[in-house]
PyMOL commands that place a pseudoatom at each C-alpha (Angstrom):
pseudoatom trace, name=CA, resn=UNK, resi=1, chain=A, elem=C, hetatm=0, pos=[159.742, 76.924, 150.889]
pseudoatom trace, name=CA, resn=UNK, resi=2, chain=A, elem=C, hetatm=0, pos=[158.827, 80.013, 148.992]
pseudoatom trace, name=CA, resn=UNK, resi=3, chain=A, elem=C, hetatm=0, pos=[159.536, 78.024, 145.774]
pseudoatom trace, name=CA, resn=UNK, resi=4, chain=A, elem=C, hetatm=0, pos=[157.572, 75.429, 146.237]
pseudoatom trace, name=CA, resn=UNK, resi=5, chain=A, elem=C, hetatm=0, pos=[154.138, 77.423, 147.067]
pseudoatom trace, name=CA, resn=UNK, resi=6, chain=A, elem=C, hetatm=0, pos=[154.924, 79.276, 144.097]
pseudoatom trace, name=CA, resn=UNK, resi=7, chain=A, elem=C, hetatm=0, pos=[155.411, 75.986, 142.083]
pseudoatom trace, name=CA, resn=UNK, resi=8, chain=A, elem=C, hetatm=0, pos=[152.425, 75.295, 143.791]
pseudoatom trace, name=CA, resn=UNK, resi=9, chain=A, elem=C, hetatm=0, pos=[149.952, 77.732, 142.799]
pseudoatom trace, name=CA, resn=UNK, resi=10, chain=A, elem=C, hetatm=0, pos=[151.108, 77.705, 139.240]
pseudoatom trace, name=CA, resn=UNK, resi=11, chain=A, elem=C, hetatm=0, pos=[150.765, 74.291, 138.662]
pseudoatom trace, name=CA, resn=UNK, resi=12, chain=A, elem=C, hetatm=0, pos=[147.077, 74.465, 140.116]
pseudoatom trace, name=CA, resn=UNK, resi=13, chain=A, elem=C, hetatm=0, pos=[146.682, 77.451, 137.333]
pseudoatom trace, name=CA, resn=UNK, resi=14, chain=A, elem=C, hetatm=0, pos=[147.357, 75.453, 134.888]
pseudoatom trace, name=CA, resn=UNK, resi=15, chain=A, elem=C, hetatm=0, pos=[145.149, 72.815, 135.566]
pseudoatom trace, name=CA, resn=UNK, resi=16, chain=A, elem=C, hetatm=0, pos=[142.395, 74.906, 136.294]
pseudoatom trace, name=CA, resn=UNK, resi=17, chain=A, elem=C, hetatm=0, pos=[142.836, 76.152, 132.591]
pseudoatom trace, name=CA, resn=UNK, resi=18, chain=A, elem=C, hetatm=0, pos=[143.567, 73.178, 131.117]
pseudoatom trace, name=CA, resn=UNK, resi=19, chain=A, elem=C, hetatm=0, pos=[139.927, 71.797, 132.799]
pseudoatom trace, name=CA, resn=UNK, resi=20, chain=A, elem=C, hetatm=0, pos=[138.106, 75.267, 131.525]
pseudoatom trace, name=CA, resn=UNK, resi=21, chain=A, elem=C, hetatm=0, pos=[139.392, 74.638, 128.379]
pseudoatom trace, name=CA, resn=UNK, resi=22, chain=A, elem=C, hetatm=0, pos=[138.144, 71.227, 127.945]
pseudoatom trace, name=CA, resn=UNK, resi=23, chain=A, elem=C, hetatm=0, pos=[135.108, 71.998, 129.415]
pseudoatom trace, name=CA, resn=UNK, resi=24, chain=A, elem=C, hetatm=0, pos=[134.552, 74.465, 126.408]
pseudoatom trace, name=CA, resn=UNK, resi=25, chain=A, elem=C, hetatm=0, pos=[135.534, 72.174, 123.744]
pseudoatom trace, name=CA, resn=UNK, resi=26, chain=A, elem=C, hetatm=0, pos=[132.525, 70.171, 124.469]
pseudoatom trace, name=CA, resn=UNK, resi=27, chain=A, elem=C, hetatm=0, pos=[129.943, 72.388, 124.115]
pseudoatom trace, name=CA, resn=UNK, resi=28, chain=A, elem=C, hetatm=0, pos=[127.330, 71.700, 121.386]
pseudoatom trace, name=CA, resn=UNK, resi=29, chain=A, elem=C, hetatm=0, pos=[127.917, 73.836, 118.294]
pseudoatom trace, name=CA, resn=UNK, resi=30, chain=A, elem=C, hetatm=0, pos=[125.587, 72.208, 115.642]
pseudoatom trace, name=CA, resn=UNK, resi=31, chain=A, elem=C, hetatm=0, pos=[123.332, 74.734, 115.153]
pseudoatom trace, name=CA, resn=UNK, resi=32, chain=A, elem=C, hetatm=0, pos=[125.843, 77.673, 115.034]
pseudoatom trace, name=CA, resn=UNK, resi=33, chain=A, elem=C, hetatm=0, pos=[125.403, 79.508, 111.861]
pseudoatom trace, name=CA, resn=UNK, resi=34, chain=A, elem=C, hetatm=0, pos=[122.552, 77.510, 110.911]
pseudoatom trace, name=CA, resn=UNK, resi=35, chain=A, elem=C, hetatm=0, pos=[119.296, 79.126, 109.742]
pseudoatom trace, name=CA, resn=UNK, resi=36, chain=A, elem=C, hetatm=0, pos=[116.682, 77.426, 111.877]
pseudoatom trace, name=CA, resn=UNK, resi=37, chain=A, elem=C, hetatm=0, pos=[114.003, 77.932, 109.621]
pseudoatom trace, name=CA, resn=UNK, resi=38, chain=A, elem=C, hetatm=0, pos=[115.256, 76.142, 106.822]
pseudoatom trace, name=CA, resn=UNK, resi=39, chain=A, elem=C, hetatm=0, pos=[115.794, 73.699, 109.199]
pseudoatom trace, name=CA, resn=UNK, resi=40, chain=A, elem=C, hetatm=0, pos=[111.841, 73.577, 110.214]
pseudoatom trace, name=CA, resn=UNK, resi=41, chain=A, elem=C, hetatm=0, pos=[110.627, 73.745, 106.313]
pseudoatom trace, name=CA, resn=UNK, resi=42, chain=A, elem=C, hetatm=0, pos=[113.636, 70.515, 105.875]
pseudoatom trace, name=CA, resn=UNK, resi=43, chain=A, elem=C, hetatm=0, pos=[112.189, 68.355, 108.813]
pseudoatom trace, name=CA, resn=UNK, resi=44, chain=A, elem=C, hetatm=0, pos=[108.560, 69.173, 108.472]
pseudoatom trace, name=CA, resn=UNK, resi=45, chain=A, elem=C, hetatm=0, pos=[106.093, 69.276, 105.594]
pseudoatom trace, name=CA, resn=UNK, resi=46, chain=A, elem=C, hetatm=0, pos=[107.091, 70.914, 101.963]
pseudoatom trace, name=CA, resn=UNK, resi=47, chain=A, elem=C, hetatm=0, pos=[104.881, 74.073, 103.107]
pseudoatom trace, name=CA, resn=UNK, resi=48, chain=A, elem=C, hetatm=0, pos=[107.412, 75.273, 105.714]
pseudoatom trace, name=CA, resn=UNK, resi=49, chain=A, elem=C, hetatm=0, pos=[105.073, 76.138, 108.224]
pseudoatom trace, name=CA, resn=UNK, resi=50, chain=A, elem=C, hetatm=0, pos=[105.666, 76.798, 111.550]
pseudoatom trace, name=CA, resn=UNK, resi=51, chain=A, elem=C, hetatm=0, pos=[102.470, 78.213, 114.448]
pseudoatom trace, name=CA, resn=UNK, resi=52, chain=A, elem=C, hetatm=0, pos=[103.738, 80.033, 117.314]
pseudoatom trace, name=CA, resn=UNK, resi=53, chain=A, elem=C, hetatm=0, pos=[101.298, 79.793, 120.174]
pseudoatom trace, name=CA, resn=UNK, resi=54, chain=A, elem=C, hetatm=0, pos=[101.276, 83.471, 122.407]
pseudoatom trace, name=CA, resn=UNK, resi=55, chain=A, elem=C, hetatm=0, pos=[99.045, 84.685, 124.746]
pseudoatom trace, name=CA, resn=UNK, resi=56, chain=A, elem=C, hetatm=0, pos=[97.478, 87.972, 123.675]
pseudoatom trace, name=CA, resn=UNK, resi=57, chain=A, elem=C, hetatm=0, pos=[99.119, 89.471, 127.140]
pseudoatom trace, name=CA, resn=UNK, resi=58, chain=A, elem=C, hetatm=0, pos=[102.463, 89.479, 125.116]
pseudoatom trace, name=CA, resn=UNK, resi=59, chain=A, elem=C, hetatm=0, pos=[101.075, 90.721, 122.088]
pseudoatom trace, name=CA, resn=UNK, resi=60, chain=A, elem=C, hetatm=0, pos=[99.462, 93.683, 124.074]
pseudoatom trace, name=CA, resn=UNK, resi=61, chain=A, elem=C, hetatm=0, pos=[102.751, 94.285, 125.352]
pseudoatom trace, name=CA, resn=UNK, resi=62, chain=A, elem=C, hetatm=0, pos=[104.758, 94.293, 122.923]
pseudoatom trace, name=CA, resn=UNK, resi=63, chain=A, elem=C, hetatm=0, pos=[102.107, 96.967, 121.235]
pseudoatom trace, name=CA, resn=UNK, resi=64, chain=A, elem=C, hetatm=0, pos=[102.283, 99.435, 124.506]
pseudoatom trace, name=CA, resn=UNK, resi=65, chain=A, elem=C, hetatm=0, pos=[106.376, 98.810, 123.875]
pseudoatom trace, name=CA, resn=UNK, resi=66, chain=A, elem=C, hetatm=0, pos=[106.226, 99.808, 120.498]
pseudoatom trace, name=CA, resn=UNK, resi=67, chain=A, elem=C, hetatm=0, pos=[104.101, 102.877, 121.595]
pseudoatom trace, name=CA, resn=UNK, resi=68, chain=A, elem=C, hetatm=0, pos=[105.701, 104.073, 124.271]
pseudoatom trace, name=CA, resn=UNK, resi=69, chain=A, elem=C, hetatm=0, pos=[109.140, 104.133, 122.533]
pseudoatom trace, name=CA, resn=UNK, resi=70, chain=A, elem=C, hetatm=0, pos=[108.145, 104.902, 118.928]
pseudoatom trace, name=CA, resn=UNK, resi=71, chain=A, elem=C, hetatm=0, pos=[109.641, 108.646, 119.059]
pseudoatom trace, name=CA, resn=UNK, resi=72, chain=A, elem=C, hetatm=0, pos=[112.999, 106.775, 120.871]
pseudoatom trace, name=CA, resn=UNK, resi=73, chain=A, elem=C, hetatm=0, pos=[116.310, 108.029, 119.239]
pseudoatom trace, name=CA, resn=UNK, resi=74, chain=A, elem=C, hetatm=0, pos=[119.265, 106.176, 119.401]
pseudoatom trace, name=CA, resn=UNK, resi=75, chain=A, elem=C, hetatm=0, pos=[123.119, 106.386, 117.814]
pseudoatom trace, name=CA, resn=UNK, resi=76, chain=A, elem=C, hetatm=0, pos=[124.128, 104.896, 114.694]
pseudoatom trace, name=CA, resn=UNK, resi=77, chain=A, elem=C, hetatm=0, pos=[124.535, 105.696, 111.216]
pseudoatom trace, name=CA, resn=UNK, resi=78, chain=A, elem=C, hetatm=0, pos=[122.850, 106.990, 107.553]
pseudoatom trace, name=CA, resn=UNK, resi=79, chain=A, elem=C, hetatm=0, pos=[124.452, 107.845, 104.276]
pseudoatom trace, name=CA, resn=UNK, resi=80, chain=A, elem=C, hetatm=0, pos=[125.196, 111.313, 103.350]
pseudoatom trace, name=CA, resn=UNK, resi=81, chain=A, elem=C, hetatm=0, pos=[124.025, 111.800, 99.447]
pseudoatom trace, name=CA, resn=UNK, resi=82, chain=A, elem=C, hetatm=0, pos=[124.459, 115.202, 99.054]
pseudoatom trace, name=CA, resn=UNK, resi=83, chain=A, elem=C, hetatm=0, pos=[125.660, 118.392, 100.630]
pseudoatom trace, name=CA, resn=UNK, resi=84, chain=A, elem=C, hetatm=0, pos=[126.325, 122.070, 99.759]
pseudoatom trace, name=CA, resn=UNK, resi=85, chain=A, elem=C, hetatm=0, pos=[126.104, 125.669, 100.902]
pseudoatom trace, name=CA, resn=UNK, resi=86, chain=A, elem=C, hetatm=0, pos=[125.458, 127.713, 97.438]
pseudoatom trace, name=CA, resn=UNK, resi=87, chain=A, elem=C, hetatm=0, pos=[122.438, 129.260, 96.599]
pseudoatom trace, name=CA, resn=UNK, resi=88, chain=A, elem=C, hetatm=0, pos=[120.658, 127.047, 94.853]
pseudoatom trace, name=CA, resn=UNK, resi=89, chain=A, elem=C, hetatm=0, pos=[121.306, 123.877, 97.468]
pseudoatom trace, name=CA, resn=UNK, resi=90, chain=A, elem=C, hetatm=0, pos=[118.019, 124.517, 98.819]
pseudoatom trace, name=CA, resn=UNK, resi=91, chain=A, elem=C, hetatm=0, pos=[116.148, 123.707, 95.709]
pseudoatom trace, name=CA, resn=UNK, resi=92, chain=A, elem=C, hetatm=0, pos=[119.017, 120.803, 94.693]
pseudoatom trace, name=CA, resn=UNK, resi=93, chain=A, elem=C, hetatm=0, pos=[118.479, 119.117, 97.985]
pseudoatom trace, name=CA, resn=UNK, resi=94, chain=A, elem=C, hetatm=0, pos=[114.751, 118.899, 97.732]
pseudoatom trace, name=CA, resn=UNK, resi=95, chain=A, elem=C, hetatm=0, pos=[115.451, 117.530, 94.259]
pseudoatom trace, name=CA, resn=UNK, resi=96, chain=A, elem=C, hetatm=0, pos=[117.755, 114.744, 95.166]
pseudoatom trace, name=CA, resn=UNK, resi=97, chain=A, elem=C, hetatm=0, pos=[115.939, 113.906, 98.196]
pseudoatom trace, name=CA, resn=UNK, resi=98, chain=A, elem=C, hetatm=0, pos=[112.782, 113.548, 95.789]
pseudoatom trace, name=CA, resn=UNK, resi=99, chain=A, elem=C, hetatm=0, pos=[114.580, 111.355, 93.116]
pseudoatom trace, name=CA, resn=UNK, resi=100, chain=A, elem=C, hetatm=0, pos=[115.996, 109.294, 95.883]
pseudoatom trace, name=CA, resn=UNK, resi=101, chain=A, elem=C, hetatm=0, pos=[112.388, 108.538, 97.356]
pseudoatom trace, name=CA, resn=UNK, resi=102, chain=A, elem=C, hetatm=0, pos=[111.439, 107.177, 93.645]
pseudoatom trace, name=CA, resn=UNK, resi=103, chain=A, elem=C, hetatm=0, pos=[114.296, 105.207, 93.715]
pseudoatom trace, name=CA, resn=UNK, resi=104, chain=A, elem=C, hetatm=0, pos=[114.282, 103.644, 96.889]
pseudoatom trace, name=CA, resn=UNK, resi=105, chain=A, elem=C, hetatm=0, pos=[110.473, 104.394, 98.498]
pseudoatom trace, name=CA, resn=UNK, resi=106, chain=A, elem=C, hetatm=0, pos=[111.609, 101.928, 101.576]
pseudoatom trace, name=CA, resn=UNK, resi=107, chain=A, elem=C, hetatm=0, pos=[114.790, 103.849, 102.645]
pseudoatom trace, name=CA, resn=UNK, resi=108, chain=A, elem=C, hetatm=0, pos=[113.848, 106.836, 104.593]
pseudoatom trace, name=CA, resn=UNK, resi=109, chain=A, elem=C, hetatm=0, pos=[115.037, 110.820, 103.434]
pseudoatom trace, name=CA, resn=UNK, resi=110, chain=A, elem=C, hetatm=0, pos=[116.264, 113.453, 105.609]
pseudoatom trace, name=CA, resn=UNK, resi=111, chain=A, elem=C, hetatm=0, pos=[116.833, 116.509, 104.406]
pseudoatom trace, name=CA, resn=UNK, resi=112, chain=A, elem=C, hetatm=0, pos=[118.527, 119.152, 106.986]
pseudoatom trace, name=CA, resn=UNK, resi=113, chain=A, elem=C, hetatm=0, pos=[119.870, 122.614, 107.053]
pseudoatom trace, name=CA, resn=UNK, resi=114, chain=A, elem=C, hetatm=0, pos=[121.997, 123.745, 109.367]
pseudoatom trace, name=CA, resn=UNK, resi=115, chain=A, elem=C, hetatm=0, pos=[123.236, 127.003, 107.860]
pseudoatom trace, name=CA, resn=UNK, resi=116, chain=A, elem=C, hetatm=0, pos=[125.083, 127.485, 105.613]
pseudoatom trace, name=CA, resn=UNK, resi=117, chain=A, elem=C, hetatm=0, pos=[124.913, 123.749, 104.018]
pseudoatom trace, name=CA, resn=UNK, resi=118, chain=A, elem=C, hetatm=0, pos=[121.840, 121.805, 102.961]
pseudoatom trace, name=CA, resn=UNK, resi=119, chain=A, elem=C, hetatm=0, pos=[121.926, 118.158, 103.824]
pseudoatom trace, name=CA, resn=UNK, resi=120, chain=A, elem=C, hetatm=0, pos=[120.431, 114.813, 102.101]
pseudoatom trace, name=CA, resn=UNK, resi=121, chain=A, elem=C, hetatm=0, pos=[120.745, 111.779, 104.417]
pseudoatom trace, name=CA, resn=UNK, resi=122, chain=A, elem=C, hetatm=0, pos=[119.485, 108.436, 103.864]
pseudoatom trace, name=CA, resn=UNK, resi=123, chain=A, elem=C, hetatm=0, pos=[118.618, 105.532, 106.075]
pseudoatom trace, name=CA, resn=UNK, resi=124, chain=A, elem=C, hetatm=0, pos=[118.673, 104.167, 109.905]
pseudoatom trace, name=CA, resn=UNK, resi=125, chain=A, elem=C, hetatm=0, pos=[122.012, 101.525, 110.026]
pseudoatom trace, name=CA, resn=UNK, resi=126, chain=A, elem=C, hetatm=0, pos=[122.485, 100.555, 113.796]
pseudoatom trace, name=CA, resn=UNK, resi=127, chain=A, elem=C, hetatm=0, pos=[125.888, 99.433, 112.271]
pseudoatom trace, name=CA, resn=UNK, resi=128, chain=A, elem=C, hetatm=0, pos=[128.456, 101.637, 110.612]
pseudoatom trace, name=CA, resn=UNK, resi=129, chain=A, elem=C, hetatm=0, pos=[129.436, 97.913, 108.288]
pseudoatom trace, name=CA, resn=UNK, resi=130, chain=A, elem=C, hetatm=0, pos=[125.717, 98.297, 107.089]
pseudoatom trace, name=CA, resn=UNK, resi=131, chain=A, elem=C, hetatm=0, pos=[125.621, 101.728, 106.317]
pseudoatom trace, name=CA, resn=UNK, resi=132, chain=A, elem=C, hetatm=0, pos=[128.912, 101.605, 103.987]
pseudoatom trace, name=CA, resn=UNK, resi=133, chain=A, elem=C, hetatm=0, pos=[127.211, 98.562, 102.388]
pseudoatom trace, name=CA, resn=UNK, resi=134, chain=A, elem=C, hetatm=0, pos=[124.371, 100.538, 101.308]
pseudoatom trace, name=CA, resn=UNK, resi=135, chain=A, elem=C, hetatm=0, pos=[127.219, 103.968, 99.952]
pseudoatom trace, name=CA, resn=UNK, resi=136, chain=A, elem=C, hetatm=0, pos=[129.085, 101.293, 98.264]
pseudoatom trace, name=CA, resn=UNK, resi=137, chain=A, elem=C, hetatm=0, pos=[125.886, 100.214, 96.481]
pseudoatom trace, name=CA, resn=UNK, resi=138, chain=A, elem=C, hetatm=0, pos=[125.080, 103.950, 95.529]
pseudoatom trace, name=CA, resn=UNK, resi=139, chain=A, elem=C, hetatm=0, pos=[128.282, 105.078, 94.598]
pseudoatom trace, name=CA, resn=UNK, resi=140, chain=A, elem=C, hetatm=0, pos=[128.424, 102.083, 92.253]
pseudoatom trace, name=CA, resn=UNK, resi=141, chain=A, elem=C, hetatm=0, pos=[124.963, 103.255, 90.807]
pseudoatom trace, name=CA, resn=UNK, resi=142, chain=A, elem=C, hetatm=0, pos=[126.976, 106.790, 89.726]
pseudoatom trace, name=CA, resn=UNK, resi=143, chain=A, elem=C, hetatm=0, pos=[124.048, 109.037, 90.482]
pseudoatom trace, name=CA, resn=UNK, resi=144, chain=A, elem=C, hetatm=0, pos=[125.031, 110.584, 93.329]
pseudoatom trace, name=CA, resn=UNK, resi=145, chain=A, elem=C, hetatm=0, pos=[128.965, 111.344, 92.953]
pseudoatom trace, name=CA, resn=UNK, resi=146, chain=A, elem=C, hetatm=0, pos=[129.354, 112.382, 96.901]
pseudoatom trace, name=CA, resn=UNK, resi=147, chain=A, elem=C, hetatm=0, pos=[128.569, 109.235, 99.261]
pseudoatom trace, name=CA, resn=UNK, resi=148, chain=A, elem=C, hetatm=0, pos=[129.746, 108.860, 102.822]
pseudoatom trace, name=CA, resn=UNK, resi=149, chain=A, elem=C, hetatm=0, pos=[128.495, 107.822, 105.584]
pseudoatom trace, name=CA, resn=UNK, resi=150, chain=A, elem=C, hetatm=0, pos=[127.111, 109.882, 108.646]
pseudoatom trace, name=CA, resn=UNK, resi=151, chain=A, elem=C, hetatm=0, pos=[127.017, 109.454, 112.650]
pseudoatom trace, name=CA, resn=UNK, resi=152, chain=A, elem=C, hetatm=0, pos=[123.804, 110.682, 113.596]
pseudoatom trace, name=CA, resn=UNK, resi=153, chain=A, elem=C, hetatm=0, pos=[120.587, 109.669, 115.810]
pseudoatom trace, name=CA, resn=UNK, resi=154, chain=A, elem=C, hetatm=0, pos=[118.381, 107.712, 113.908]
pseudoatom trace, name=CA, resn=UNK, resi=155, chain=A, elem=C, hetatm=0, pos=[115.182, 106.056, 114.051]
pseudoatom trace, name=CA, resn=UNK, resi=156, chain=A, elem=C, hetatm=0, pos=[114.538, 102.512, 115.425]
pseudoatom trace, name=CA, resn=UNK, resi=157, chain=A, elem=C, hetatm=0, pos=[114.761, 100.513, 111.899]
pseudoatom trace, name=CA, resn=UNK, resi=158, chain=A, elem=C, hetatm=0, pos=[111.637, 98.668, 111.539]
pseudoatom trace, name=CA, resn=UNK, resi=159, chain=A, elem=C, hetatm=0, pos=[111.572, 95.062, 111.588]
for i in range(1, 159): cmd.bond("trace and resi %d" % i, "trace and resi %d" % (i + 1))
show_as sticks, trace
zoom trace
Protein backbone atom coordinates (compact mmCIF):
# COMPACT_ATOMS: atom_id res chain seq x y z
CA UNK A 1 0.00 0.00 0.00
CA UNK A 2 2.93 2.18 0.78
CA UNK A 3 4.04 1.70 -2.87
CA UNK A 4 1.32 2.66 -4.45
CA UNK A 5 0.80 6.24 -2.60
CA UNK A 6 4.26 6.73 -3.37
CA UNK A 7 3.64 5.80 -7.10
CA UNK A 8 0.95 7.97 -6.49
CA UNK A 9 2.29 11.20 -5.58
CA UNK A 10 5.06 10.95 -8.09
CA UNK A 11 3.09 10.41 -10.91
CA UNK A 12 0.88 13.55 -9.90
CA UNK A 13 4.53 15.43 -9.80
CA UNK A 14 5.10 14.79 -12.91
CA UNK A 15 2.12 15.92 -14.37
CA UNK A 16 1.98 18.92 -12.50
CA UNK A 17 5.41 19.73 -14.24
CA UNK A 18 4.73 18.53 -17.35
CA UNK A 19 1.37 21.12 -17.27
CA UNK A 20 3.80 24.11 -15.81
CA UNK A 21 5.95 23.47 -18.44
CA UNK A 22 3.56 23.74 -21.19
CA UNK A 23 1.97 26.44 -19.73
CA UNK A 24 5.37 28.37 -20.16
CA UNK A 25 6.01 27.41 -23.62
CA UNK A 26 3.11 29.46 -24.63
CA UNK A 27 3.84 32.58 -23.43
CA UNK A 28 4.24 35.44 -25.96
CA UNK A 29 7.90 36.23 -26.64
CA UNK A 30 7.74 38.54 -29.76
CA UNK A 31 8.88 41.48 -28.43
CA UNK A 32 11.79 40.02 -26.35
CA UNK A 33 14.93 41.70 -27.33
CA UNK A 34 13.21 43.99 -29.53
CA UNK A 35 13.84 47.75 -29.36
CA UNK A 36 10.35 49.19 -29.14
CA UNK A 37 11.19 52.35 -30.50
CA UNK A 38 12.35 51.32 -33.69
CA UNK A 39 9.38 49.56 -33.70
CA UNK A 40 7.17 52.96 -33.22
CA UNK A 41 9.42 55.05 -35.93
CA UNK A 42 8.72 51.42 -38.38
CA UNK A 43 4.83 51.46 -37.87
CA UNK A 44 4.25 55.14 -37.69
CA UNK A 45 5.32 58.13 -39.76
CA UNK A 46 9.16 58.52 -41.15
CA UNK A 47 9.64 61.22 -38.21
CA UNK A 48 9.63 58.61 -35.41
CA UNK A 49 7.66 60.45 -33.11
CA UNK A 50 6.10 59.32 -30.26
CA UNK A 51 3.92 62.02 -27.34
CA UNK A 52 3.67 60.71 -23.97
CA UNK A 53 0.72 62.24 -22.21
CA UNK A 54 1.62 62.80 -18.04
CA UNK A 55 0.04 64.68 -15.61
CA UNK A 56 2.31 67.34 -14.13
CA UNK A 57 1.59 65.44 -10.55
CA UNK A 58 4.17 62.81 -11.84
CA UNK A 59 6.48 65.16 -13.18
CA UNK A 60 6.49 67.05 -9.76
CA UNK A 61 7.25 63.88 -8.29
CA UNK A 62 9.60 62.58 -9.93
CA UNK A 63 11.49 66.21 -9.36
CA UNK A 64 10.99 66.00 -5.30
CA UNK A 65 12.51 62.16 -6.02
CA UNK A 66 15.34 63.37 -7.72
CA UNK A 67 15.83 65.98 -4.88
CA UNK A 68 15.42 64.22 -2.07
CA UNK A 69 17.88 61.44 -3.12
CA UNK A 70 20.41 63.43 -5.18
CA UNK A 71 23.31 63.09 -2.40
CA UNK A 72 22.13 59.01 -2.29
CA UNK A 73 25.25 56.68 -2.44
CA UNK A 74 25.02 53.36 -3.50
CA UNK A 75 27.63 50.21 -4.32
CA UNK A 76 29.11 49.57 -7.55
CA UNK A 77 32.08 50.23 -9.44
CA UNK A 78 34.74 53.02 -11.21
CA UNK A 79 38.06 52.54 -12.87
CA UNK A 80 41.21 53.06 -11.07
CA UNK A 81 43.68 55.20 -13.55
CA UNK A 82 46.32 55.87 -11.42
CA UNK A 83 47.79 55.31 -8.01
CA UNK A 84 51.01 55.96 -6.02
CA UNK A 85 52.51 56.94 -2.69
CA UNK A 86 55.90 58.93 -3.74
CA UNK A 87 56.35 62.38 -3.38
CA UNK A 88 55.41 63.80 -6.24
CA UNK A 89 51.85 61.67 -6.58
CA UNK A 90 50.16 64.60 -5.31
CA UNK A 91 51.01 66.82 -8.16
CA UNK A 92 50.85 63.56 -10.81
CA UNK A 93 47.37 62.80 -9.67
CA UNK A 94 46.02 66.26 -10.16
CA UNK A 95 47.69 66.02 -13.56
CA UNK A 96 46.13 62.87 -14.78
CA UNK A 97 42.90 63.61 -13.29
CA UNK A 98 43.10 66.99 -15.38
CA UNK A 99 44.11 65.31 -18.74
CA UNK A 100 41.46 62.76 -18.17
CA UNK A 101 38.66 65.55 -17.80
CA UNK A 102 39.89 66.90 -21.43
CA UNK A 103 39.61 63.66 -22.65
CA UNK A 104 36.48 62.48 -21.49
CA UNK A 105 34.50 65.86 -19.97
CA UNK A 106 31.27 63.38 -19.47
CA UNK A 107 32.98 60.73 -17.23
CA UNK A 108 33.28 62.02 -13.79
CA UNK A 109 37.08 62.34 -11.77
CA UNK A 110 37.81 61.45 -8.32
CA UNK A 111 40.80 62.09 -7.01
CA UNK A 112 41.44 60.68 -3.25
CA UNK A 113 44.14 60.42 -0.72
CA UNK A 114 44.12 58.23 1.81
CA UNK A 115 47.70 58.37 3.08
CA UNK A 116 50.19 57.32 1.89
CA UNK A 117 48.75 56.77 -1.87
CA UNK A 118 47.06 59.30 -4.11
CA UNK A 119 44.14 57.97 -6.06
CA UNK A 120 42.56 58.79 -9.69
CA UNK A 121 39.16 57.08 -10.16
CA UNK A 122 36.89 57.42 -12.95
CA UNK A 123 33.21 56.87 -13.45
CA UNK A 124 29.80 55.53 -11.69
CA UNK A 125 29.23 51.64 -13.32
CA UNK A 126 26.27 50.05 -11.30
CA UNK A 127 27.81 46.91 -13.03
CA UNK A 128 31.29 45.55 -12.56
CA UNK A 129 30.77 44.11 -16.79
CA UNK A 130 30.44 47.95 -17.52
CA UNK A 131 33.15 49.21 -15.67
CA UNK A 132 35.83 46.66 -17.28
CA UNK A 133 34.29 47.73 -20.62
CA UNK A 134 35.24 51.19 -20.11
CA UNK A 135 39.43 49.85 -18.56
CA UNK A 136 39.49 47.74 -21.56
CA UNK A 137 38.80 50.81 -23.71
CA UNK A 138 41.56 52.86 -21.80
CA UNK A 139 44.09 50.43 -21.54
CA UNK A 140 43.75 49.97 -25.30
CA UNK A 141 44.20 53.86 -25.65
CA UNK A 142 47.96 53.27 -23.85
CA UNK A 143 47.84 56.46 -21.86
CA UNK A 144 47.32 55.33 -18.71
CA UNK A 145 49.52 51.99 -18.28
CA UNK A 146 47.71 51.01 -14.73
CA UNK A 147 43.81 50.28 -15.29
CA UNK A 148 41.64 48.25 -12.98
CA UNK A 149 38.67 48.47 -11.79
CA UNK A 150 37.46 49.64 -8.23
CA UNK A 151 34.49 48.67 -5.68
CA UNK A 152 33.48 51.79 -4.28
CA UNK A 153 30.17 53.97 -3.55
CA UNK A 154 29.34 55.90 -6.36
CA UNK A 155 26.99 58.36 -7.56
CA UNK A 156 23.53 57.61 -9.09
CA UNK A 157 24.66 57.65 -12.99
CA UNK A 158 22.54 60.10 -14.67
CA UNK A 159 20.14 59.11 -17.17
Amino acid sequence: MRKYRLLALLAALFIGVTASAQTQAQVDSTLLGVDILSLISQNGSSSGTAFVNQSIEIRNALSRHIVANSSAKLQGYRVRIFFDSDRTARAKSASIAAGFREKYPEIPVYVSHVSPYFKVAVGDFRTRADAQRFASKLTATGAYPYVFVVKEQINYPGF
